[in-house]
C-alpha positions as CSV (number, residue, x, y, z in Angstrom):
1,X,-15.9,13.5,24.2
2,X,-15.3,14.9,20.6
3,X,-15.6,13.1,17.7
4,X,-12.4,12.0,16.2
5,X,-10.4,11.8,12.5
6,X,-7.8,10.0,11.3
7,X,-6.0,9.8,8.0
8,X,-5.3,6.2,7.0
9,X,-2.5,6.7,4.5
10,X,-1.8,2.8,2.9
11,X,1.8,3.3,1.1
12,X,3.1,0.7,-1.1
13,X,4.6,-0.7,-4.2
14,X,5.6,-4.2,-5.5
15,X,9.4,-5.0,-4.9
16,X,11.0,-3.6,-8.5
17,X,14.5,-2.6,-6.9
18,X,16.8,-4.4,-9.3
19,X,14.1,-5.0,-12.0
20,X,13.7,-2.6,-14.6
21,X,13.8,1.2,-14.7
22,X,12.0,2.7,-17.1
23,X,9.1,2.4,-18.3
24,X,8.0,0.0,-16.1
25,X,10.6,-0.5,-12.6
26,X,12.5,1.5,-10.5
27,X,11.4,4.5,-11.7
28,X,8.0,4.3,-10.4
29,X,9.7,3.9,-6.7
30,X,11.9,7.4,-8.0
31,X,8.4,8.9,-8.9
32,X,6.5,8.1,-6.0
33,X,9.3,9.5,-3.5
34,X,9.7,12.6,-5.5
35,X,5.8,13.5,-5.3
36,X,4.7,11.6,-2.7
37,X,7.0,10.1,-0.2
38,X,8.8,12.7,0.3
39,X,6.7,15.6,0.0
40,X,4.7,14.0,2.7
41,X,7.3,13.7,5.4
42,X,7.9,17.3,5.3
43,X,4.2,18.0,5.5
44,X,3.9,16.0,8.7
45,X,7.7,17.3,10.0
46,X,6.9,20.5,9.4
47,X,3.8,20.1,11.6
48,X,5.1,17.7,13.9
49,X,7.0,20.8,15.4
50,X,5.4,23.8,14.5
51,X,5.5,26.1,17.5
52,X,2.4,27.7,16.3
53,X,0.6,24.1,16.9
54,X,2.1,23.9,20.4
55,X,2.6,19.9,19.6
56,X,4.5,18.4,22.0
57,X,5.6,15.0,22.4
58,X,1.9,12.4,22.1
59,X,0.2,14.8,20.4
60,X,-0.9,12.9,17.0
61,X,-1.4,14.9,14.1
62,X,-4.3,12.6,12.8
63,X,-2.3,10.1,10.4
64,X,-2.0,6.3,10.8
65,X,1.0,5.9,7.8
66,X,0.9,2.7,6.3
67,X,3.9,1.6,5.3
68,X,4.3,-2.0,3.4
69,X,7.8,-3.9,4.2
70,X,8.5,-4.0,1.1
71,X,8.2,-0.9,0.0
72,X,10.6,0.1,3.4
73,X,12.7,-2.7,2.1
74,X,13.6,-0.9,-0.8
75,X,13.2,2.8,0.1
76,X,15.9,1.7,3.0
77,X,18.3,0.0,0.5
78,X,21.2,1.5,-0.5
79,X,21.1,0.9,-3.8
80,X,18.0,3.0,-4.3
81,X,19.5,6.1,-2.5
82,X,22.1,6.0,-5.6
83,X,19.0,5.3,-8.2
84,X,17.0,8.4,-6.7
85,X,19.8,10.8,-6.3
86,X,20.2,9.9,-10.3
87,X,16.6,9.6,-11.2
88,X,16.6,13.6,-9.7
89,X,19.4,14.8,-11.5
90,X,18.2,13.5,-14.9
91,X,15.1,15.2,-13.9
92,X,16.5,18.7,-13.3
93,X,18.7,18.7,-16.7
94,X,15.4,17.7,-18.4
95,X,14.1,20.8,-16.9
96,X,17.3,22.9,-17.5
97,X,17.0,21.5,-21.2
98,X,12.9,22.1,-21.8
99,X,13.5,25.6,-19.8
100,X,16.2,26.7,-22.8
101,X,13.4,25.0,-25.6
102,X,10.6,27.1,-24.2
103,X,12.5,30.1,-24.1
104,X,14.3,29.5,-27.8
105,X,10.3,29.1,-29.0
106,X,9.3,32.2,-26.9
107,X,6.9,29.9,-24.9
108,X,7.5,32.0,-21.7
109,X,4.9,30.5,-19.6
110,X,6.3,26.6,-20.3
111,X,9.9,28.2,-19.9
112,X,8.4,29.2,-16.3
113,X,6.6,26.0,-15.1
114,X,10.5,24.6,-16.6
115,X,11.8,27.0,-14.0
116,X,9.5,25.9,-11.4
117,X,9.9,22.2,-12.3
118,X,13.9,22.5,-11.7
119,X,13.9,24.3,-8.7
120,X,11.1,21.5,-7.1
121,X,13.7,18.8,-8.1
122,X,16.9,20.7,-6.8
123,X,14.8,21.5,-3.9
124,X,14.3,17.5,-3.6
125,X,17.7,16.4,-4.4
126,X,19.2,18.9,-1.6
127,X,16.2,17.3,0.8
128,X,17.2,13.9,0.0
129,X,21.1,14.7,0.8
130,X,21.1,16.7,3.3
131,X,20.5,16.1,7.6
132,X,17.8,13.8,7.8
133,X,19.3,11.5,6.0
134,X,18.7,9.4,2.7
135,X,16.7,7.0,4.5
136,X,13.2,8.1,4.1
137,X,12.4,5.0,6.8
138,X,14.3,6.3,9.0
139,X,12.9,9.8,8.7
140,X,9.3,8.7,9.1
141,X,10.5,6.4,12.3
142,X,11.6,9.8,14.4
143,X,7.7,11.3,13.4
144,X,6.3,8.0,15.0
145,X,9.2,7.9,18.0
146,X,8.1,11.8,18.9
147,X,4.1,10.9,18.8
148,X,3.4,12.5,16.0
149,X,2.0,9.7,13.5
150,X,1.7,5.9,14.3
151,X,3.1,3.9,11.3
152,X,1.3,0.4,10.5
153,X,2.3,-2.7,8.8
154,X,0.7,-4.6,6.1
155,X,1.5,-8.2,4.3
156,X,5.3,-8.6,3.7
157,X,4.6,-8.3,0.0
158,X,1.4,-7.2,-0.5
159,X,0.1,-11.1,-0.6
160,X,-4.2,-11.3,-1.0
161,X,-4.8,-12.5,1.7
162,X,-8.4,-14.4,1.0
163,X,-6.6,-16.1,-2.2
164,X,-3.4,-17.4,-0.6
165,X,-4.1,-21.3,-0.2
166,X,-2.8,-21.7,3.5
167,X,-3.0,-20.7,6.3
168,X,0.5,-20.5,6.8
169,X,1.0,-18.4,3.9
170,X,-1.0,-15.8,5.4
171,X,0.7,-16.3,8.7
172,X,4.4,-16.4,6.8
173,X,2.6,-12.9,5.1
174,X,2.5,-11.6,8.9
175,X,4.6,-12.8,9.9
176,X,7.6,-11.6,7.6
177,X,6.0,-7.7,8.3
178,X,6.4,-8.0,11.7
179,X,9.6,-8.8,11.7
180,X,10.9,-6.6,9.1
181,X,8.3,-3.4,11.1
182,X,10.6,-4.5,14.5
183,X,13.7,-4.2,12.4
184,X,13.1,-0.5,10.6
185,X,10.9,1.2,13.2
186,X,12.2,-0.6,16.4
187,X,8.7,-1.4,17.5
188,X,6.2,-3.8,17.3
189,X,3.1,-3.0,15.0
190,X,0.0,-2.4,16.6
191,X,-2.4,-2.5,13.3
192,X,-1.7,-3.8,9.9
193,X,-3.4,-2.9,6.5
194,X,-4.4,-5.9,4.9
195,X,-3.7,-5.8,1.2
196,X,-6.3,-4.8,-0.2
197,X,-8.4,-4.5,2.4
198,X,-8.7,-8.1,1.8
199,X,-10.6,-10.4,4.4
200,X,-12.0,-13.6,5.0
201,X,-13.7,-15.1,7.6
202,X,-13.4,-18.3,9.4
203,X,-14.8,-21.6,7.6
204,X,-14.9,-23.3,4.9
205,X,-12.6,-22.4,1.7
206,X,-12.8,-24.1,-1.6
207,X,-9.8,-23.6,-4.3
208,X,-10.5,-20.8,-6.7
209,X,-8.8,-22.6,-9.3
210,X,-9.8,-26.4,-8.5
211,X,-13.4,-26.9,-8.6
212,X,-12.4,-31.0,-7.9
213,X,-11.3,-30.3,-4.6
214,X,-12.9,-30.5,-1.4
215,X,-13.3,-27.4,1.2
216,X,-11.0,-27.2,3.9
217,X,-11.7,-25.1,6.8
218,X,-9.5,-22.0,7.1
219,X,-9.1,-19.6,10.4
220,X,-10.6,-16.1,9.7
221,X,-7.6,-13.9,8.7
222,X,-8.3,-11.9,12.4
223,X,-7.6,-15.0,14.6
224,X,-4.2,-15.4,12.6
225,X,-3.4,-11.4,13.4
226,X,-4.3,-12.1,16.6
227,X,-1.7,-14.8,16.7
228,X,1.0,-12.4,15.6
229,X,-0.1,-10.1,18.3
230,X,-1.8,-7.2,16.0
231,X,-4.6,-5.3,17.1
232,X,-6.3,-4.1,14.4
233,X,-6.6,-3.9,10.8
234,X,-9.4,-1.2,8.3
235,X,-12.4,-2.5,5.9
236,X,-14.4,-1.4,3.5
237,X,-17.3,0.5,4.6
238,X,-19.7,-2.2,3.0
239,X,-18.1,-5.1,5.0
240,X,-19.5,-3.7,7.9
241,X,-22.6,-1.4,6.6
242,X,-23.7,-3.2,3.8
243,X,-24.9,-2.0,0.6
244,X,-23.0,-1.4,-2.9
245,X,-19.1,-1.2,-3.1
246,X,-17.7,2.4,-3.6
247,X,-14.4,0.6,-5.1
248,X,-11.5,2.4,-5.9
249,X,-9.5,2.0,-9.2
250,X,-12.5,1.8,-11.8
251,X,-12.4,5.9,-12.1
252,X,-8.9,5.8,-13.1
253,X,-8.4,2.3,-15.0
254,X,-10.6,1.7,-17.6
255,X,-10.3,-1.8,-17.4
256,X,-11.7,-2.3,-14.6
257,X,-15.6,-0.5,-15.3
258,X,-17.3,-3.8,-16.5
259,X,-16.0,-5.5,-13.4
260,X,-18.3,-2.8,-11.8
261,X,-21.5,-2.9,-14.1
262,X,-21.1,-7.0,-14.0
263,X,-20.5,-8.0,-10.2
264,X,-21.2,-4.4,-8.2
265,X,-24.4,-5.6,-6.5
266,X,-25.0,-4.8,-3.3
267,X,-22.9,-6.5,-0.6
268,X,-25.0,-8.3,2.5
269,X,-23.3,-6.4,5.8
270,X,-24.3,-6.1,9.2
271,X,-25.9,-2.3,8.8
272,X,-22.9,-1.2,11.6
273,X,-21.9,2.1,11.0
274,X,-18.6,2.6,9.9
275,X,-17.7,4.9,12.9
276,X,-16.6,3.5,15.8
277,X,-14.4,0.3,16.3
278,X,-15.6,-3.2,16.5
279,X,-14.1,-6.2,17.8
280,X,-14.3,-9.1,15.0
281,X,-14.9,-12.9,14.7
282,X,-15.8,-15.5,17.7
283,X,-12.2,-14.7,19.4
284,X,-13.3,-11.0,19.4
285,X,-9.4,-10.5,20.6
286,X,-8.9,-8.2,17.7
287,X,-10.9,-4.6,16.5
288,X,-11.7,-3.5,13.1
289,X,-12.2,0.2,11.5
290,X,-14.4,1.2,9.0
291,X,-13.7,3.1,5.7
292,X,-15.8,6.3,5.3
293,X,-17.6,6.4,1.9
294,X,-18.2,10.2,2.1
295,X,-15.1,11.8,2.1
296,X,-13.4,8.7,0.4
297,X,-15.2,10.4,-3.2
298,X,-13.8,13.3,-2.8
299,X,-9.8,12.4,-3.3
300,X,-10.0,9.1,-5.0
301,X,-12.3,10.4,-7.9
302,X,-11.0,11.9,-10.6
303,X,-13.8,12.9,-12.1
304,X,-16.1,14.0,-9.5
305,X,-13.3,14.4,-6.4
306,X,-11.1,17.5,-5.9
307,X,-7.9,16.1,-8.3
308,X,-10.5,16.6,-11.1
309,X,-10.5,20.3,-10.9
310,X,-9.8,22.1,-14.1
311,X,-7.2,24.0,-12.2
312,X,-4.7,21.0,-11.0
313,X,-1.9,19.5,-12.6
314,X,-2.8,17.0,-15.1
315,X,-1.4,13.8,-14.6
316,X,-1.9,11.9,-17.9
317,X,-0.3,14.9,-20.5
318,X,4.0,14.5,-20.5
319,X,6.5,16.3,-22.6
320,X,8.8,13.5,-24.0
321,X,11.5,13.2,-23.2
322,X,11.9,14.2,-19.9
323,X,8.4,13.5,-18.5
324,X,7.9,17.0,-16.9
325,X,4.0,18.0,-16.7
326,X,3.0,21.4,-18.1
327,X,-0.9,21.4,-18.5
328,X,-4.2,21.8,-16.3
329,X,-7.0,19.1,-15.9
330,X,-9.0,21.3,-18.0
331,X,-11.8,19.0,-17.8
332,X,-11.4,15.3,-16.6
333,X,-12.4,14.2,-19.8
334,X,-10.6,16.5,-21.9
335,X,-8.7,15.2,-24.5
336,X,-5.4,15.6,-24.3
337,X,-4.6,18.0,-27.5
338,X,-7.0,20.1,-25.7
339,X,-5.7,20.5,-21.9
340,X,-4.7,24.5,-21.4
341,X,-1.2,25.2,-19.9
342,X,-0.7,25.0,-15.6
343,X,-1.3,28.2,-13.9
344,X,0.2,27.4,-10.3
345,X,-1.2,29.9,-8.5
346,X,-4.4,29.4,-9.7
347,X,-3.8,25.9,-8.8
348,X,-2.4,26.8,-5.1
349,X,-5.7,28.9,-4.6
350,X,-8.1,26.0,-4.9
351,X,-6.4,24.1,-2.3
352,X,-7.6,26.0,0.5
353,X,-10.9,25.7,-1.2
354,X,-10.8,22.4,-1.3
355,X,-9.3,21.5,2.3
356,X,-12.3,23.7,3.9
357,X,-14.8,21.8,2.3
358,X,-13.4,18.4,3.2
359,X,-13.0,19.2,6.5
360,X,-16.8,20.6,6.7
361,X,-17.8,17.3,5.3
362,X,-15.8,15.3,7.9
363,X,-17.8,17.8,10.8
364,X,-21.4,16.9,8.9
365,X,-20.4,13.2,9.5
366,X,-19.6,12.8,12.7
367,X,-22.5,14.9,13.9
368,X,-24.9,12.4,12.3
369,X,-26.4,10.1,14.5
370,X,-24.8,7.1,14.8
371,X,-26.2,4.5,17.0
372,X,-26.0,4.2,20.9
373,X,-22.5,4.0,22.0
374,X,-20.1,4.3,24.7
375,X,-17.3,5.9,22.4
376,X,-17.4,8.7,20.6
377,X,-17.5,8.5,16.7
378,X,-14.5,8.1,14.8
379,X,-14.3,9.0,10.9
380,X,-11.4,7.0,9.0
381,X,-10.2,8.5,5.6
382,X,-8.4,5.9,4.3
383,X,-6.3,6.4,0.9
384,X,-3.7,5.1,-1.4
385,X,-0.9,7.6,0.2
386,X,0.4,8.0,-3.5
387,X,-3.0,9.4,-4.2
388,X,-1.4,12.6,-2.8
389,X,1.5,14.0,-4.9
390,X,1.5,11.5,-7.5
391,X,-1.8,10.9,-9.0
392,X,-2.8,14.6,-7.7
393,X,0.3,17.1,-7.5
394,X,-1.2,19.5,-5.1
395,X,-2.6,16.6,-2.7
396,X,0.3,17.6,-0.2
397,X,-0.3,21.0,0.5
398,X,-4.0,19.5,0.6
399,X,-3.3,17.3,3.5
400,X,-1.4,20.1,5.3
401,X,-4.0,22.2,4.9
402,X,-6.6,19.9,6.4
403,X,-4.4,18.8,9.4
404,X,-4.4,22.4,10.3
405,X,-8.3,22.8,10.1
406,X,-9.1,19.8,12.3
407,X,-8.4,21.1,15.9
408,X,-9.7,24.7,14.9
409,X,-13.1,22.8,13.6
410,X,-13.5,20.6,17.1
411,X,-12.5,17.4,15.5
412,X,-10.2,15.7,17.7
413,X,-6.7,14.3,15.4
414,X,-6.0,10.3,16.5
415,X,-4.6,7.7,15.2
416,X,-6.4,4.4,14.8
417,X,-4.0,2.5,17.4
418,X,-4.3,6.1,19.8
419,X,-7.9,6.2,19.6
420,X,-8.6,2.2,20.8
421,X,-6.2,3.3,23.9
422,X,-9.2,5.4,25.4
423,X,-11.8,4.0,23.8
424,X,-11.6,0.2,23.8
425,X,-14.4,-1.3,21.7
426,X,-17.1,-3.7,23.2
427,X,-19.4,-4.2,20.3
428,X,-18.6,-7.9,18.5
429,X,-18.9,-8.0,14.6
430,X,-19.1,-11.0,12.0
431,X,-17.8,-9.7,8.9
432,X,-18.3,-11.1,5.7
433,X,-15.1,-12.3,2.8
434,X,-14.6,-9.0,0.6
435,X,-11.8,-6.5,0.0
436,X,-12.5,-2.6,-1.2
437,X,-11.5,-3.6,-4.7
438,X,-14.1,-2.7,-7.5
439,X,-16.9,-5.7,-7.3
440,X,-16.4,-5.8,-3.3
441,X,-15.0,-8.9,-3.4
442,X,-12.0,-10.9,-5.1
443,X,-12.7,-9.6,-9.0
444,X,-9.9,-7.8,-9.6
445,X,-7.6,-10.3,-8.8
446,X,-9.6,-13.3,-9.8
447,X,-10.5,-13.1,-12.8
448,X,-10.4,-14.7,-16.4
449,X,-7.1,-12.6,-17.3
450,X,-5.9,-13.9,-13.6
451,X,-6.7,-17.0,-13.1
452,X,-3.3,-19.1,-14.4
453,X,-1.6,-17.4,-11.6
454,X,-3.3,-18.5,-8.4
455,X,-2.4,-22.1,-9.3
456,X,1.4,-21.9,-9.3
457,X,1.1,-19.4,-6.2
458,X,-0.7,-22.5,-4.1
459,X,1.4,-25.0,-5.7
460,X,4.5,-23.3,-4.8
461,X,3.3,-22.2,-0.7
462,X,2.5,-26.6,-0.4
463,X,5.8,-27.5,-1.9
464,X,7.6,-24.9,0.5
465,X,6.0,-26.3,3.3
466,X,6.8,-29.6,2.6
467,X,10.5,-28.9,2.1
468,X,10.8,-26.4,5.4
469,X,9.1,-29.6,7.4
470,X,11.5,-31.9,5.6
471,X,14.3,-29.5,6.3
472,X,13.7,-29.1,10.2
473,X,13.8,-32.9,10.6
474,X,17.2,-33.1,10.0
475,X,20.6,-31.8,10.9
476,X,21.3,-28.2,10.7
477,X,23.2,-27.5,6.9
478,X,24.1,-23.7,6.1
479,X,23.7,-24.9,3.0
480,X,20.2,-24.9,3.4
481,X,20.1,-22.0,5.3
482,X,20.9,-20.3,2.2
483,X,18.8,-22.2,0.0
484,X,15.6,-22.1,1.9
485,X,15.4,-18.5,2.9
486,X,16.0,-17.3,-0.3
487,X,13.2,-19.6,-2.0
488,X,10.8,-17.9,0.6
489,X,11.8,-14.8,-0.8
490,X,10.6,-15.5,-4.5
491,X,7.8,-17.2,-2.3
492,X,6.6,-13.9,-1.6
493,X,7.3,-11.8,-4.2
494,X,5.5,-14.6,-6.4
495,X,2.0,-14.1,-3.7
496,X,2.1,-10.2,-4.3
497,X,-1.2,-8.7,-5.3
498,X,0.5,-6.4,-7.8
499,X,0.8,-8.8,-10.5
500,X,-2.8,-9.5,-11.0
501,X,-3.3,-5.6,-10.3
502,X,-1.3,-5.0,-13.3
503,X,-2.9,-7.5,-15.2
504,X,-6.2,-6.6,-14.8
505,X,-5.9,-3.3,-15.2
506,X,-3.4,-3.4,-18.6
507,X,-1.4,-0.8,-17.2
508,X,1.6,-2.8,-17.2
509,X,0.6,-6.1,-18.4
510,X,3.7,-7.3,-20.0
511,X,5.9,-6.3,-16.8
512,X,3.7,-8.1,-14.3
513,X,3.6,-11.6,-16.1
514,X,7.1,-11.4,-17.0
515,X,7.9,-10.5,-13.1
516,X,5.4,-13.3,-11.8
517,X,7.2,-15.9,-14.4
518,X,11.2,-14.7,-12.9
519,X,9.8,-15.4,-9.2
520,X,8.0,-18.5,-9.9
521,X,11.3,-20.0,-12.2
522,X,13.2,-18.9,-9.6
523,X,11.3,-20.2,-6.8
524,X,10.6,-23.5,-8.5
525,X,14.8,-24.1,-9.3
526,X,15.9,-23.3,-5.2
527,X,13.2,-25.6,-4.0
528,X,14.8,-28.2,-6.5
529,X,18.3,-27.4,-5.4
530,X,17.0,-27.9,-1.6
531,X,15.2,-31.3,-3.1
532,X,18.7,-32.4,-4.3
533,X,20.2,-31.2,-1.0
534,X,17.8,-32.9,1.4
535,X,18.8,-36.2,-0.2
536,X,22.2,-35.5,0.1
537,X,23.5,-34.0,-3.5
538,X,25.3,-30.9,-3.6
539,X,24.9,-27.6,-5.9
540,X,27.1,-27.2,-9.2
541,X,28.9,-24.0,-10.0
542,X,26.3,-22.8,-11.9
543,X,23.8,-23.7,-9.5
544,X,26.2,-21.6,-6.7
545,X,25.8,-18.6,-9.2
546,X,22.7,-18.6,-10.0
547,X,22.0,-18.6,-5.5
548,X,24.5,-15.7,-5.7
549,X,22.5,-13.9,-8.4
550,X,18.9,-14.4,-6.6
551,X,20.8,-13.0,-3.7
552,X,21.5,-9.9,-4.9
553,X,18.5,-9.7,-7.0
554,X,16.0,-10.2,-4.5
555,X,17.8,-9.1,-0.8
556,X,14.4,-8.4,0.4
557,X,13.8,-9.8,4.3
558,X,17.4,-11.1,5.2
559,X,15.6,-12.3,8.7
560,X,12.9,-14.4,7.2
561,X,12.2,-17.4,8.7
562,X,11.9,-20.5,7.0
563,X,11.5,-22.9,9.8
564,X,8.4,-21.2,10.9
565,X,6.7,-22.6,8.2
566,X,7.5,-25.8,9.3
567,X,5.3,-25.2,12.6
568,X,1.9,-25.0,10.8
569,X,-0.3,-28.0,9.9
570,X,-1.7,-28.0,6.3
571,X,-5.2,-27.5,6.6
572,X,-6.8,-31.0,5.9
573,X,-10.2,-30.4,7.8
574,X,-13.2,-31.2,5.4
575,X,-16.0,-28.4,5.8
């Protein structure tokens, strides 16, 4: 048996269709498909049927793509195909227009990476118009439908799962992904990415914002995947292993350091390695994977990981206006007056470099011993898919290049659903509450700078249970129909992790309250308007427009549910 690898590639951002452009909006959706999204689907098409590879049909190329719904709700809409296809040509006359600066100033190598920079978004813009189609959904749905990656869900909206205050807002989380996975990939999910990595275990939950009230008991977030038949979801490596949390963020977000000195202690675990599957909880219905510590260093850290390289693309240094990136790294903690201009090629050389050595590292890891067991070892390198592209330019042609190592090296490419086909776990695991956000645990999203939101989040899932019970009682009213779906909606958008992200972190503080305060107004005024309705008023005009205007603000999930809401008993259970 040989020892397997897969990337775990977890793609998302918050729902900002219709909310902004720049700074803080729709651009960042425009950015992340220019260098990322889309730069990544030719990577894996390109391999998906490369002769050279003999890939045929259920051949995996090694990646489990994560893909949050909505982040495919918005990257499927319509309205975004006409933003991007703008966003790219304002890009290329900003390079046409930095390209004829340079060369007035007789800056010949700037005028060159201009060149460079308006051929990679004519190149893009041709991509994005052309065959496949503008649906980049879509696109990644044929990769899965010819074996080549498996695509995997996560919460509707991002939601944390171990702060929501009900169970049924975890299960109207799941449940809202399933339905809108079914809907663009015509398929059920198999595994999900919580948000986060965000998980908590059956038993007793106290309010993180009300100390006066009691513990209820809570089902473990895997018995309410089980429900919504999924079959596995990833955690941190110190969930299952123990020891300190290698967090994520803190290298690149300042903000977030002290959360590390103050509350990085080692985690209790249960010393499992974090190679091979486990089945989780007392159900033991439903497996878990394990993040790998090793490799994860070498792309998220900026500092000590391969993006750091003096060579790469800098990521923080823009020419304004226009945005385009013209110098190195230089050194990670460079300042930026002093970063020296991109050389590509010297770029485009350490690549390689860096590829072999990764792929080396995942060899030395799965050689290790790792226990007695019936499977062999699987290594799950799990990243922020933006990581790649975005936040490191050449991260692309570095996932290319490793995906064409792996077979060459003996390890066997799977992906996490592929590999728990043939090698069904037996080994039962109680993990403890924690996420893989710096701390280990729930820090970055409760916190002192956080803490206001969490109590209109749980006041708003009680009230819209309350109303969708209310609501099924009684006779059917399309009025409703409209009224209640749509306050789900803000619902959800209001539960998204992002806002406290951005909080926390100060990188776009402003946006993310001012976002979190639209969804819960908006929220709070169509559960009032279903209020009135239940007890038999009706809307005004300006209570029709401002339906209309949510409506088109906020399509997100036109098949949600409401009514299932209605199904699940507040948990009243003292612990």
């Amino acid at each position: 048996m040989r020892a397997a690898f897969t990337f775990v590639l977890h793609s998302h951002l918050p729902w900002v269709l219709h909310h902004g452009r720049w700074p803080h909006g729709v651009d960042w959706l425009n950015e992340a498909t220019a260098e990322t999204y889309l730069p990544l689907w030719r990577v894996l098409r390109d391999r998906a049927g490369a002769p050279a590879r003999q890939r045929g049909s259920g051949c995996p190329l090694g990646v489990t793509l994560g893909l949050s719904p909505v982040l495919c709700e918005q990257l499927a809409h319509p309205d975004f195909h006409a933003e991007f296809a703008a966003y790219l040509d304002q890009k290329i006359g900003a390079a046409v227009d930095d390209r004829a600066y340079f060369a007035r100033t007789g800056e010949t190598r700037l005028a060159r990476l201009a060149e460079g920079w308006e051929r990679f978004y004519r190149a893009s813009l041709e991509d994005f118009m052309g065959a496949a189609g503008m649906n980049l959904v879509a696109r990644f749905r044929r990769l899965e439908e010819e074996g080549a990656i498996e695509i995997v869900t996560c919460g509707a909206t991002h939601g944390y799962f171990p702060l929501l205050g009900t169970d049924a807002a975890v299960e109207g989380q799941v449940r809202a992904a399933r339905v809108a996975h079914r809907r663009h990939f015509g398929r059920e999910p198999r595994g999900i990415w919580l948000p986060e990595c965000g998980y908590r275990p059956a038993g007793p939950w106290a309010s993180p914002v009300d100390p006066q009230a009691a513990p209820v008991g809570r089902r473990g977030v895997e018995e309410i995947l089980g429900e919504q038949g999924l079959g596995y979801f990833f955690v941190d490596t110190h969930l299952l292993a123990g020891g300190r949390p290698l967090g994520i963020y803190a290298d690149r977000f300042e903000a977030l350091r002290h959360i590390v000195r103050e509350d990085g202690a080692a985690q209790p675990g249960s010393a499992r390695p974090p190679y091979r599957a486990y089945r989780v909880g007392r159900a033991a219905q439903v497996a878990c994977f394990g993040r790998d510590a090793v490799t994860a260093i070498q792309v998220w850290s900026g500092e000590q990981g391969y993006p750091g390289d003096p060579a790469y693309l800098d990521f923080h240094k823009k020419r304004f206006p226009g945005g385009h990136r013209y110098w190195a790294v230089t050194h990670p903690r460079a300042d930026l007056a002093h970063k020296q201009v991109y050389e590509p090629d010297a770029a485009a050389g350490r690549v390689p470099e860096h590829a072999g050595h990764f792929v080396s590292l995942v060899q030395r890891v799965l050689a290790e011993p790792q226990g007695k067991s019936e499977s062999p070892p699987v290594l799950c390198a799990m990243f922020d898919t933006e990581l790649f592209g975005h936040w490191w330019f050449e991260g692309p042609r570095f996932l290319a290049e490793v995906i064409d190592r792996l077979e060459a090296a003996g390890i066997e490419p799977v992906s996490a659903g592929g590999f728990l086909e043939r090698h069904a776990p037996r080994e039962v695991v109680e993990l403890p509450e924690g996420s893989w956000g710096d701390g280990g645990r729930h820090q970055v999203w409760l916190n002192q700078d956080t803490r206001w939101t969490w109590g209109p989040i749980h006041a708003a899932e009680s009230r819209y249970e309350r109303l969708a019970r209310a609501a099924i009682s009684g006779p059917t009213d399309p009025l409703l129909d409209r009224l209640l779906p749509q306050a789900g909606r803000e619902l959800l958008l209001l539960e998204a992790s992002d806002w406290q992200f951005l909080i926390t972190t100060f990188s776009a503080r402003d946006y993310a309250e001012l976002r979190f305060a639209e969804h819960a107004e908006s929220f709070d005024r169509l559960a009032s308007l279903a209020e009135r309705r239940l007890a038999g008023g009706a809307l005004t005009e300006a209570d029709e427009q401002f339906v209309r205007e949510c409506e088109q603000r906020d399509p997100v999930f036109p098949d949600l549910d409401w009514r299932a809401y209605a199904g699940s008993t507040p948990a009243t259970t003292r612990a």
